[in-house]
Steps between C-alpha positions, in 0.01 A plus 500: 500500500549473860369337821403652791419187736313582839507874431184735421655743202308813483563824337810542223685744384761550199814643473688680164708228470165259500561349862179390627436572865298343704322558863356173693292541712563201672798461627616859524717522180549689262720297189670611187472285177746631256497505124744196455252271766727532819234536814644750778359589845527852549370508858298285727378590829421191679363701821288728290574853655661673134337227262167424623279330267653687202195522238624689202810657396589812258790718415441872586717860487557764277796205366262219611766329672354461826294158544232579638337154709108508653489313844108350559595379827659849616307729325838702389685535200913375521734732241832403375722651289618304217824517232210465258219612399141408403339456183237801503153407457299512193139526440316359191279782257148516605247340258247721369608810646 
């Protein structure tokens, strides 16, 4: 478990190694919570020009390693590349179909 005091989490993404990503969108962060429990701020952008309002975040790329972050407040998308890369997503088997 972990706290996030005075912070508005949003969206979250996961890594292969099962880091948990995280994008508040308030402050401007964007945090890391690794496998063993350590909490990590990957970038914060107190001003709000790169990381404004960062809504939800996703790994993307033909080797999804490039973290992809929605801004609300600037209506852009911020891409990083990353020495790791996402857990792809899965969808569950209609019912009835």
């Amino acid at each position: 478990m972990v706290r996030l005091p005075r912070t508005v989490p949003d969206g979250v993404a996961l890594d292969v190694a099962g880091n948990l990503y995280v994008a508040c969108y308030r402050p401007d962060r964007l945090y890391r919570l690794s496998v063993n429990g350590r909490l990590d701020t990957l970038a914060e952008d107190p001003a709000g020009t790169v990381l404004d309002a960062p809504t939800n975040v996703t790994f993307a790329g033909p080797a999804l390693d490039r973290l992809v972050v929605a801004n609300l407040g600037g209506w852009h998308l911020a891409v990083c590349a990353m020495d790791v890369a996402g857990q792809p997503l899965t969808y569950p088997e209609p019912i009835g179909v």
